[in-house]
VMD Tcl script that draws the C-alpha trace (Angstrom):
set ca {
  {37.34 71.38 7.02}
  {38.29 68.07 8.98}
  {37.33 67.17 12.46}
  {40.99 67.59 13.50}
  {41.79 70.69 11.19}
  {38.38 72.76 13.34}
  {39.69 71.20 17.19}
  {43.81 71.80 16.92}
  {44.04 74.95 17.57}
  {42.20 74.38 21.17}
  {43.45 71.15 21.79}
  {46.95 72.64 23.71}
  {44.09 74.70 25.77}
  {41.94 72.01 26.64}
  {44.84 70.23 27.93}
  {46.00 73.04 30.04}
  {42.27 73.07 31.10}
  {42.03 69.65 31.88}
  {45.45 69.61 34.24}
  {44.49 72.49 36.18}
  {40.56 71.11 36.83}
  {41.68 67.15 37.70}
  {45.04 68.64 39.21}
  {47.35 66.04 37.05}
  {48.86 66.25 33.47}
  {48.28 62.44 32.78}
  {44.56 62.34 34.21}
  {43.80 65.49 32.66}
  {44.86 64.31 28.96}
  {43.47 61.28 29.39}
  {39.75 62.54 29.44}
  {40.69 64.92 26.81}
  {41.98 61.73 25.13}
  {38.74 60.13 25.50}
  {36.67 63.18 24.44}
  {38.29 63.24 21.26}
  {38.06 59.21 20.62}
  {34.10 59.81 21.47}
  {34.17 62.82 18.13}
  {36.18 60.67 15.85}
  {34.02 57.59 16.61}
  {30.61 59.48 16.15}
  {29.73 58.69 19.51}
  {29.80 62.76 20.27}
  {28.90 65.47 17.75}
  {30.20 69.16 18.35}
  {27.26 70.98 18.94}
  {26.31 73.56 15.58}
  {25.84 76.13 17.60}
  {28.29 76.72 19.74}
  {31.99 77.72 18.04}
  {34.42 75.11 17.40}
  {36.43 76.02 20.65}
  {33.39 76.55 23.04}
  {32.11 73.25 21.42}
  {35.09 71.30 21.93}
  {34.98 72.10 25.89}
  {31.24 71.13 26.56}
  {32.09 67.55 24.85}
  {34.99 67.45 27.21}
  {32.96 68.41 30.49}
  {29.97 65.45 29.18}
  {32.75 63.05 29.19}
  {34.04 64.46 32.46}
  {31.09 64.53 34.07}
  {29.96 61.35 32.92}
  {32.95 59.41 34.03}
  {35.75 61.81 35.88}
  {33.32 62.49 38.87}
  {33.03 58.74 39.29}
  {36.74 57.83 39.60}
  {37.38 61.05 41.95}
  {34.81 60.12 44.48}
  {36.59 55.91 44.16}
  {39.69 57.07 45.04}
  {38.54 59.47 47.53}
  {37.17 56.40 49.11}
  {40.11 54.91 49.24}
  {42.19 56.74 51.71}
  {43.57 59.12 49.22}
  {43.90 62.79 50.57}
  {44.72 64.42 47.48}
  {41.52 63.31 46.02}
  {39.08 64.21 48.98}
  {41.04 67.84 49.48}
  {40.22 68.35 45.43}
  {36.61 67.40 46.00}
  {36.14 70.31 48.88}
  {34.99 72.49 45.53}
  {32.14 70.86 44.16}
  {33.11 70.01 40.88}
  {30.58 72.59 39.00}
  {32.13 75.17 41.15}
  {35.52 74.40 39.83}
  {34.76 74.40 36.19}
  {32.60 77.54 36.36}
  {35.81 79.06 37.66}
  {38.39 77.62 35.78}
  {36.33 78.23 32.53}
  {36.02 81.86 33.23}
  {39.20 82.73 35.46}
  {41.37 80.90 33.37}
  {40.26 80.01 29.96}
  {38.78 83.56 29.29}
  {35.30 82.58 28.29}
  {32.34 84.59 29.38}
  {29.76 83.79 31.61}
  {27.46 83.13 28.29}
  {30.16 80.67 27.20}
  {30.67 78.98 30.41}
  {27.06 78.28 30.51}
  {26.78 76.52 27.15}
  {29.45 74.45 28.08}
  {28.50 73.55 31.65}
  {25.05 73.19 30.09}
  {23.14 75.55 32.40}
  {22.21 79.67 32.49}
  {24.97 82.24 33.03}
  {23.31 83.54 36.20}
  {24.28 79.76 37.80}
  {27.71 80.49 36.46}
  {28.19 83.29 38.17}
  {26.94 81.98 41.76}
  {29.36 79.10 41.13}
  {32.21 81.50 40.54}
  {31.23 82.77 43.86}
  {31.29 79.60 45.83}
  {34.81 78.25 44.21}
  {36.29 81.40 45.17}
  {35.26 81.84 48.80}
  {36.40 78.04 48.87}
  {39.81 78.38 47.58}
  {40.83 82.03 49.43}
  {40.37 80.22 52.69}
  {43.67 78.35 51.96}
  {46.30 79.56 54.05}
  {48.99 82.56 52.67}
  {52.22 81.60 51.50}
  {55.46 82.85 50.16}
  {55.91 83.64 46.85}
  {59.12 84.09 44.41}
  {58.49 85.89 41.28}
  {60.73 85.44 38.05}
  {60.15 88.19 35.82}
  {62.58 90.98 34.21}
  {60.20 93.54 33.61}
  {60.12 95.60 36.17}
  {56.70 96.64 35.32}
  {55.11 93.57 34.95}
  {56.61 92.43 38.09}
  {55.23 94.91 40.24}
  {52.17 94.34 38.85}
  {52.19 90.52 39.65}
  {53.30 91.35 43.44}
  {50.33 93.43 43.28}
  {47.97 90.94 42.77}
  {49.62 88.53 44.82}
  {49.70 90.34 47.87}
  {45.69 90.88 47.03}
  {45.52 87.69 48.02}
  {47.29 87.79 50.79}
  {50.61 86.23 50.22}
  {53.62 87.41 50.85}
  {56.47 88.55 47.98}
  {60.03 87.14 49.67}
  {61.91 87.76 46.56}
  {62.08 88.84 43.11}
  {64.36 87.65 40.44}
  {65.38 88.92 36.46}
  {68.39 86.07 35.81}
  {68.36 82.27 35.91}
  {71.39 83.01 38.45}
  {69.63 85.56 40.76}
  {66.19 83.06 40.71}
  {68.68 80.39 42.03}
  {70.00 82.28 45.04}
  {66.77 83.80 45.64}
  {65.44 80.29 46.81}
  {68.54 79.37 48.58}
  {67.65 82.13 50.55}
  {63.83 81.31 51.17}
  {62.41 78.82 50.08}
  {59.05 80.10 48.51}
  {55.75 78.36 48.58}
  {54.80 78.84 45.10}
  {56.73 80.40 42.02}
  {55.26 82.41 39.55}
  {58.16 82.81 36.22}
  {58.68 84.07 32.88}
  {60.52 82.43 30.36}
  {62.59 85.10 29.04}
  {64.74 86.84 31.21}
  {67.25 89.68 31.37}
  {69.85 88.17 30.37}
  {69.25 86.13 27.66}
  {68.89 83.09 30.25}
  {65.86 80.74 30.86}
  {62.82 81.16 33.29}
  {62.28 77.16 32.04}
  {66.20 76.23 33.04}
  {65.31 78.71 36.45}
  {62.57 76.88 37.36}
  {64.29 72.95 36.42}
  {67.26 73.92 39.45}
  {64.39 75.11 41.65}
  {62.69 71.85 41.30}
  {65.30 69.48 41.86}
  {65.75 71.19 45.24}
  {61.86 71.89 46.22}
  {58.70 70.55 45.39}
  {56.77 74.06 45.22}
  {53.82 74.45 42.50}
  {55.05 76.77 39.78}
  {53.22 78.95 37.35}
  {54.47 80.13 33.59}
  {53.74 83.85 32.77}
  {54.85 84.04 29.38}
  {54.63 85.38 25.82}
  {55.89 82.39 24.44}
  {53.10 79.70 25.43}
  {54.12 77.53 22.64}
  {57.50 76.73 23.82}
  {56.02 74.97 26.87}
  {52.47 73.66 25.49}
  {54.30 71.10 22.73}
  {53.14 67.52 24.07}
  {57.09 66.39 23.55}
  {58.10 66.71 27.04}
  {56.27 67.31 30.68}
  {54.31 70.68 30.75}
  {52.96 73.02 33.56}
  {49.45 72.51 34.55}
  {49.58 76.50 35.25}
  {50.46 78.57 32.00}
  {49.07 82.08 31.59}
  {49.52 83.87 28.08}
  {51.06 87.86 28.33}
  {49.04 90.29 28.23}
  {47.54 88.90 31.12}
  {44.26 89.28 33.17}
  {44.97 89.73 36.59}
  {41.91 87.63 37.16}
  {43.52 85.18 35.47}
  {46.72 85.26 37.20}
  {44.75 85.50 40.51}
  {42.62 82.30 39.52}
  {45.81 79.98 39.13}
  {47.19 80.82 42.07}
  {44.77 80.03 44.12}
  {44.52 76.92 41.95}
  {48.00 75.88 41.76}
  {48.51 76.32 45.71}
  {45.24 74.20 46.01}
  {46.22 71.56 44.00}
  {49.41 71.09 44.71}
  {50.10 67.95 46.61}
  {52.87 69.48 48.97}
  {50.05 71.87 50.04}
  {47.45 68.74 50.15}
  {49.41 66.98 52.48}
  {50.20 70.30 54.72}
  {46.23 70.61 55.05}
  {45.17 67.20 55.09}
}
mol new
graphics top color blue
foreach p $ca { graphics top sphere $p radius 0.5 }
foreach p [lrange $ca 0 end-1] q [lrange $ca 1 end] { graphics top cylinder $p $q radius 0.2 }
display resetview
């Protein structure tokens, strides 16, 4: 089996990964860009034995932490807020939580990526999350037409200590749900009651406000398609609800509206 034939199906993941670590779509596929140049040149081998998918991320995070902690801490130096407020989580910290939060792997996994023993995993879990629930609460708007589903997603978000100002089942009812409140973050389905779009939902709610938004979906692959802009924050139904829990907190701490609020 090729090179590209073993690393496609995890190659829409990685990406996802890599935006929600570096905090930027085009940043993010550019080291998994360069990851992937470093395999087909022969310059990195996936290691035998790890699995193709666990092997494709530790490649990534040698390239990342090879090069990626070296730009951050440049343009940190130069005056640039986002970049300092993203390296408030030491960057171990972040992957160890990312990797198991949001990419499902176990502690076991995370450590043969990250290249150290699971016990260090889970003390960097620890860290990363004290770190990111001392950002400040916000308001949250939650597309979703099953009723079930979206009780159980308010659950978790008032866990965390936000507050729910409005819930939504139609492209129409999403719409004047924000021109009500404006929410700080906005956590949608694609399919909704109606037959309308979560996707279309969340375009109108854009245009208007620059809030970080987060795809709950059983769909994935109509978002993750490389032909047009995609979320950094996409979480495959069934869901975790430490999975939903970690991109919150890493959406709102990414986000560059909530950068600049803290800065």
């Amino acid at each position: 089996m090729s090179l590209l034939a073993r690393l496609a199906p995890h190659l829409p993941y990685v990406r996802r990964y890599a935006r929600a670590l570096t905090g930027d779509q085009s940043t993010g596929d550019n080291y998994v860009r360069v990851a992937l140049e470093a395999l087909a040149a022969g310059e990195r081998q996936l290691p035998s034995d790890m699995t193709p998918r666990v092997a494709l991320y530790h490649v990534f995070h040698t390239i990342w932490s090879s090069t990626g902690a070296q730009l951050e801490s440049g343009a940190a130096t130069e005056g640039d807020d986002a970049a300092r407020r993203l390296l408030r989580i030491a960057p171990q910290s972040r992957q160890a939580f990312l990797l198991t939060a949001l990419e499902g792997f176990t502690p076991s996994e995370a450590a043969q990526i990250l290249a150290v023993d699971p016990r260090t995993v889970e003390r960097l879990i620890s860290e990363a999350q004290s770190d990111i629930d001392a950002e400040l609460a916000t308001d949250v708007l939650i597309i979703e037409d099953e009723a079930i589903i979206s009780a159980d997603i308010e659950s978790l978000v008032r866990e965390l200590g936000h507050r729910v100002t409005g819930t939504a089942t139609t492209h129409d009812e999403a719409v004047d749900a924000v021109a009500r409140h404006t929410p700080g973050l906005v956590l949608a389905d694609i399919q909704l009651a109606d037959g309308s779009s979560g996707i279309d939902a969340v375009k109108d709610i854009l245009r208007q406000f620059d809030v970080p938004v987060i795809f709950i979906t059983a769909f994935p692959e109509r978002l993750l398609t490389g032909e047009r802009p995609e979320p950094t924050f996409l979480i495959t139904k069934p869901f975790q609800p430490e999975t939903v829990k970690a991109a919150i907190s890493q959406a709102l701490f990414f986000h560059p509206s909530r950068q600049k609020a803290a800065a």
